[in-house]
N, C-alpha and C positions, 0 to 999 in steps of 0.2 A: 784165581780159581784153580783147584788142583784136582787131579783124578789117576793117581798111579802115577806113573814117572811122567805127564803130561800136566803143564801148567801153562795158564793163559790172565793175560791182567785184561776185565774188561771195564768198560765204563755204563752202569745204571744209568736208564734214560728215563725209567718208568717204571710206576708199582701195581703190583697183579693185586688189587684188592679184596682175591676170591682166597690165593694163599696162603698159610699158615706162615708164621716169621722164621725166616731161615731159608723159606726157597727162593728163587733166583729163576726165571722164568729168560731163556737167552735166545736170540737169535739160532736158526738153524746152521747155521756156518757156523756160529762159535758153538755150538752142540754137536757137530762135528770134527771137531778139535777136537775135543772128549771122547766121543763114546760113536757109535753107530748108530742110524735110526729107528734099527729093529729094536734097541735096545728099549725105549721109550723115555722114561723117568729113570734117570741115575744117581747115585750119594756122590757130591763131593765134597770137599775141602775148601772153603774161603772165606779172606779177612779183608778188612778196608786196609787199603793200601796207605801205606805214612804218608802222612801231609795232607791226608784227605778229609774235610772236616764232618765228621762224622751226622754233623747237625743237619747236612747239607739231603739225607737220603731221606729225611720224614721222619715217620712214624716205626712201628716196627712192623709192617704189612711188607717189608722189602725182605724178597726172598730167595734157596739154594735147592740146586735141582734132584 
């Protein structure tokens, strides 16, 4: 996951079923890697990592922030 010259790999544990596909719903620590709190909801950048089987994440309910 990328946001400006800050990038972080993380690992989906679970899917937000209220979401539209594409967001990515993350831990407050790894949402602080990014962005600040006031900030709220922010656009970034991310792809499954090589080797990852892409089958492995569901549906497409799996989402980016």
């Amino acid at each position: 996951m990328r946001r400006g010259d800050e990038e972080i790999d993380i690992e989906v544990t679970n899917y937000c079923v209220a979401c539209e596909w594409g967001y990515v719903d993350v831990s407050p620590v790894t949402f602080d890697k990014l962005a600040g709190p006031e900030e709220g909801t922010v656009g970034v950048e991310w792809r499954f990592i090589e080797g990852v089987d892409e089958r492995l994440v569901g549906d497409s309910s799996i989402l980016a922030v």
